[in-house]
N, CA, C and O atoms as a DFTB+ gen file, in Angstrom:
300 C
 N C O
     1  1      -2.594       5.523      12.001
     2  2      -3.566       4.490      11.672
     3  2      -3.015       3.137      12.108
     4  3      -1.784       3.108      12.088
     5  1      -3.718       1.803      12.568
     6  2      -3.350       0.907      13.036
     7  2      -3.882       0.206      11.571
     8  3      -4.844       0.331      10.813
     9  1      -2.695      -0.573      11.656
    10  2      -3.257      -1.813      10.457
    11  2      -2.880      -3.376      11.251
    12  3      -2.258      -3.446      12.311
    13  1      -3.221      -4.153      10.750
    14  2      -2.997      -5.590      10.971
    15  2      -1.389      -5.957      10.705
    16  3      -0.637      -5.220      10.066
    17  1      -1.001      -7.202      11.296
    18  2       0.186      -7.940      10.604
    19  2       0.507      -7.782       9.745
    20  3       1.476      -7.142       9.334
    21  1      -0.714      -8.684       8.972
    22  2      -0.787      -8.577       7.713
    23  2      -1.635      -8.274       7.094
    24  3      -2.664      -8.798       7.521
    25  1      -1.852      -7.462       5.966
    26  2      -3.506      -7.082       4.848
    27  2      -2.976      -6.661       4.134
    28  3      -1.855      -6.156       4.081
    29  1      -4.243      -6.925       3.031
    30  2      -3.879      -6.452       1.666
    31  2      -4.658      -4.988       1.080
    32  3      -5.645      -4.323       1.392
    33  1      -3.858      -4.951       0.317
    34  2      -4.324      -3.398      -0.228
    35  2      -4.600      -3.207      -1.827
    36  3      -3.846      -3.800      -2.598
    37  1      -5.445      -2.559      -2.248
    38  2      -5.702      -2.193      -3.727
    39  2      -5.430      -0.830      -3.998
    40  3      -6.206       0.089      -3.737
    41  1      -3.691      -0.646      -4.822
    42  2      -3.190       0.168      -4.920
    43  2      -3.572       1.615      -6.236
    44  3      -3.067       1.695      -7.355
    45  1      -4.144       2.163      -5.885
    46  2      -4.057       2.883      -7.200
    47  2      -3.380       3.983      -7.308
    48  3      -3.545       4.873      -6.473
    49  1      -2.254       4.170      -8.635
    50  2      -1.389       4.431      -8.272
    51  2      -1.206       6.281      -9.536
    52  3      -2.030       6.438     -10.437
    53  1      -0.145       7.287      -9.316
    54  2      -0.342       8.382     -10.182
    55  2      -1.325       9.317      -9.447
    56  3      -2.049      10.033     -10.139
    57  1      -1.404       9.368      -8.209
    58  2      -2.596      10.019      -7.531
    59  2      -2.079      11.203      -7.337
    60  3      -0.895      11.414      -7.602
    61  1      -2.879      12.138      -6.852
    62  2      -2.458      13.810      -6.396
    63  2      -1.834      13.619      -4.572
    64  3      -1.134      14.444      -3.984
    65  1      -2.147      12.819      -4.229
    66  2      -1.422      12.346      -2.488
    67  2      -1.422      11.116      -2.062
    68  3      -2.448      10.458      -2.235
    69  1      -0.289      10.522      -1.413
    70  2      -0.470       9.302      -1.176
    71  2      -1.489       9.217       0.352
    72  3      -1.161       9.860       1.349
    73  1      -2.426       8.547       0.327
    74  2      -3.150       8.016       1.022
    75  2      -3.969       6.954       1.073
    76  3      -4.232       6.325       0.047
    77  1      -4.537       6.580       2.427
    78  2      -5.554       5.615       2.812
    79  2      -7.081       5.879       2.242
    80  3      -7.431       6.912       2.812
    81  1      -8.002       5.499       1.510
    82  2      -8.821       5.766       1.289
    83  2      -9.987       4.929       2.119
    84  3     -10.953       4.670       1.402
    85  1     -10.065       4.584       3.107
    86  2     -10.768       2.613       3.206
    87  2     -10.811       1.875       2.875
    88  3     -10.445       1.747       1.707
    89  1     -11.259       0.825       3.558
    90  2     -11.654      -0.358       3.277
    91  2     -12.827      -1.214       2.316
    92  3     -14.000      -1.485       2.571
    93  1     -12.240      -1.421       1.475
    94  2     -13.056      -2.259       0.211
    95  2     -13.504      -3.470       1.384
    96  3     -12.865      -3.829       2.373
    97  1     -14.492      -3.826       1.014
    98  2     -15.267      -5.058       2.042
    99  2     -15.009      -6.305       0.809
   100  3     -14.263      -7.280       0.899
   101  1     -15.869      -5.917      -0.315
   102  2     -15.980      -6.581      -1.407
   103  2     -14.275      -7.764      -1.280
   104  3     -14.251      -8.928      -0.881
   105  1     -12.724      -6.681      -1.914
   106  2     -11.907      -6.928      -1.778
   107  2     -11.188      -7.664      -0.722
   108  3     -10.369      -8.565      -0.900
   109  1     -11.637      -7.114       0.530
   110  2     -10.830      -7.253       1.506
   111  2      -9.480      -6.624       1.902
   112  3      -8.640      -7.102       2.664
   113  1      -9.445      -5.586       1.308
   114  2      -8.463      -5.083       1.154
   115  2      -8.562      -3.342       1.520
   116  3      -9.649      -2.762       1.517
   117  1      -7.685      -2.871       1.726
   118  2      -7.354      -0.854       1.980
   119  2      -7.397      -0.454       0.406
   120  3      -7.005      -0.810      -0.705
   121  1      -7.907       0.220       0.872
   122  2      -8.069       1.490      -0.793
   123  2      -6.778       2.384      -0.238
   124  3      -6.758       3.114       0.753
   125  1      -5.505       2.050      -1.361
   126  2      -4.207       3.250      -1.068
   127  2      -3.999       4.080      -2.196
   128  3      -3.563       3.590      -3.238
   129  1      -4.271       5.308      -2.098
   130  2      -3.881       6.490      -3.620
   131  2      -2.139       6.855      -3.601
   132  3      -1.775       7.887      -3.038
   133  1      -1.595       6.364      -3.950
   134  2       0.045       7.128      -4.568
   135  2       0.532       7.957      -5.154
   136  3       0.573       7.711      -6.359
   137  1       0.976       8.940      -4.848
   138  2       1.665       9.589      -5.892
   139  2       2.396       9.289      -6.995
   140  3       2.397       9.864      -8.083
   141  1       3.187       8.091      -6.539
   142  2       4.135       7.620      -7.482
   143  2       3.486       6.856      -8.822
   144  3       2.436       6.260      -8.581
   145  1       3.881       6.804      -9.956
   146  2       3.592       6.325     -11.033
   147  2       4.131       4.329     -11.368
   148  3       5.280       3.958     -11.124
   149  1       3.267       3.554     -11.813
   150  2       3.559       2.275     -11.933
   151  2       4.426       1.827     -12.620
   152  3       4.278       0.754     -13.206
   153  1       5.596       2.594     -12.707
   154  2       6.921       2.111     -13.456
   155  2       8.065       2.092     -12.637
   156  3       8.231       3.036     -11.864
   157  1       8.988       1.053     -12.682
   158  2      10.137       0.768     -12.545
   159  2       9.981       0.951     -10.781
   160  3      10.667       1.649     -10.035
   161  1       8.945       0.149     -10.484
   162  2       9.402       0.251      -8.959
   163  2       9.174       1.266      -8.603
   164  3       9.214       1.004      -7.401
   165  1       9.004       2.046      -8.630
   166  2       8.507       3.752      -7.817
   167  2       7.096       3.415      -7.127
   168  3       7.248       3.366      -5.907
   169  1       6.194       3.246      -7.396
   170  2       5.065       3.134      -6.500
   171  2       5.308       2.269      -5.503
   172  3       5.047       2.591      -4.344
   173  1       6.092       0.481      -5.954
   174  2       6.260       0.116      -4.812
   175  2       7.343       0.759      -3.822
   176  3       7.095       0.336      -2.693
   177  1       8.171       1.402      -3.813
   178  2       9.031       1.938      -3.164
   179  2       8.226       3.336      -2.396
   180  3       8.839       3.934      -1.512
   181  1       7.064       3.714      -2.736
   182  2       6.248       4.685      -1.886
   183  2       5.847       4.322      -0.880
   184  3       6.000       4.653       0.296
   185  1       5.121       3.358      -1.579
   186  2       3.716       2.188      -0.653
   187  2       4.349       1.972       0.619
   188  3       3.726       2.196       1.657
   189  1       5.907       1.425       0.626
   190  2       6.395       0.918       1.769
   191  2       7.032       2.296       2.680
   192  3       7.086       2.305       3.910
   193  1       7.506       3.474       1.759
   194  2       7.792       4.466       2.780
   195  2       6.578       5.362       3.417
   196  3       6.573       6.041       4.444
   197  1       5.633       5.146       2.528
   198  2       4.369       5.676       3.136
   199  2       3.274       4.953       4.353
   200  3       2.406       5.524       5.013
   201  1       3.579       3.860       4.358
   202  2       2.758       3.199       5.031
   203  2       3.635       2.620       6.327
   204  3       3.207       2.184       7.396
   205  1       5.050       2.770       5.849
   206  2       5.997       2.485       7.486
   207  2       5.738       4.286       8.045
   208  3       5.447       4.536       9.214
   209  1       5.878       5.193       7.164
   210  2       5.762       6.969       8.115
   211  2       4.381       6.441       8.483
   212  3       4.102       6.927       9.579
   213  1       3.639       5.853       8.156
   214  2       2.304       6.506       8.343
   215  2       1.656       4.861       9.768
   216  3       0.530       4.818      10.263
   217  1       2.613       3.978       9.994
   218  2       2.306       3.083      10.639
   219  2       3.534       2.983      12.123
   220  3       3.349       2.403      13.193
   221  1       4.445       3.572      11.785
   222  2       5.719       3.899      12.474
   223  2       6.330       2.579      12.873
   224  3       6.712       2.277      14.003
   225  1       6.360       2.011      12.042
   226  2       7.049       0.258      11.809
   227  2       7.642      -0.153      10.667
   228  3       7.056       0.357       9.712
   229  1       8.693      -0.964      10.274
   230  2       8.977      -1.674       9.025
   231  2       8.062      -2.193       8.201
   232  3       7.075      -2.684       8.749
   233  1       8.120      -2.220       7.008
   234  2       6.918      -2.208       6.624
   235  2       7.485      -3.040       4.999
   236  3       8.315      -2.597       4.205
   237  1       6.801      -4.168       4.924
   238  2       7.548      -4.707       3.277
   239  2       5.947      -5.354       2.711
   240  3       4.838      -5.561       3.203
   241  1       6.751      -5.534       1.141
   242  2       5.481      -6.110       0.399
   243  2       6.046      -7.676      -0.256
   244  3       7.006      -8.067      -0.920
   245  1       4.702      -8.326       0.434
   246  2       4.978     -10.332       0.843
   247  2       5.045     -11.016      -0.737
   248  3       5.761     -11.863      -1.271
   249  1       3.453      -9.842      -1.341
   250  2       3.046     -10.788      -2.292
   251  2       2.854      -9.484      -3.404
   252  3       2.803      -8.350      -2.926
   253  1       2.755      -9.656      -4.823
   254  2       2.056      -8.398      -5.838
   255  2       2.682      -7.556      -5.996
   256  3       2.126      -6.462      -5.900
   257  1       4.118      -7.580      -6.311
   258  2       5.120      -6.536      -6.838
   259  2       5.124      -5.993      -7.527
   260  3       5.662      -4.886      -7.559
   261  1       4.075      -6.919      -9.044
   262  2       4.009      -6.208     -10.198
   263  2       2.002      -6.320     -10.241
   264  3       1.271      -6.131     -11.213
   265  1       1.777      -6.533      -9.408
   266  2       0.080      -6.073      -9.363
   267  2      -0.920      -5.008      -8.238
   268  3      -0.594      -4.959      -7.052
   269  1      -1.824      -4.402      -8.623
   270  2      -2.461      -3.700      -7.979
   271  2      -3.101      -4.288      -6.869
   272  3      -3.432      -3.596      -5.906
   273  1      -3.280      -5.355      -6.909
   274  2      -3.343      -6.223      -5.382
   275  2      -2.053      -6.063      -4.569
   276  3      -1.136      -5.860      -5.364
   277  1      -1.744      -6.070      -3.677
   278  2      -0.614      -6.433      -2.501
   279  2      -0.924      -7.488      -1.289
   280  3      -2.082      -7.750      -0.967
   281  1      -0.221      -7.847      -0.891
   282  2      -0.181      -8.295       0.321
   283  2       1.369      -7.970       1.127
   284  3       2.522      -8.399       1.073
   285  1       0.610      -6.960       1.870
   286  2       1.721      -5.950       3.289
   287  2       1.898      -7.051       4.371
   288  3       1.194      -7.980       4.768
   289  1       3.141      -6.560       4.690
   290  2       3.400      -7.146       6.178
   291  2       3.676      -6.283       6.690
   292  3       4.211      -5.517       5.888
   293  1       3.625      -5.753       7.952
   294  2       3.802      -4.930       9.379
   295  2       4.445      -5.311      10.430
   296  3       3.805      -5.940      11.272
   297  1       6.348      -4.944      10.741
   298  2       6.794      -6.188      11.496
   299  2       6.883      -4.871      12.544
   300  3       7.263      -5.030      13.704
């Protein structure tokens, strides 16, 4: 999947697979499902290995460490 520089994503997180679901218009943002659960850093530590395998680039989070909003960068 190609993503932008930069975009944001609305994470929901405890899912049965991590994936892309689309694009919220409303938001502006990617619909992402996780496996990982919203404690102690585990989801964000998915988000970024899932979305660098799944973008084949470095991949960090700018903004929303501790919120279901993000803002990704793609270097």
């Amino acid at each position: 999947m190609e993503f932008p520089s930069k975009f944001k994503i609305i994470v929901k997180a405890n899912s049965k697979k991590n994936e892309v679901i689309g694009y919220d218009e409303l938001k502006k943002g990617y619909n992402v499902r996780i496996k990982a659960k919203a404690e102690d850093n585990k989801a964000n530590k998915e988000i970024i290995k899932f979305l660098s395998k799944t973008s084949g680039k470095k991949v960090r989070i700018v903004s929303g460490l501790r919120s279901k909003e993000k803002l990704i960068e793609i270097k």
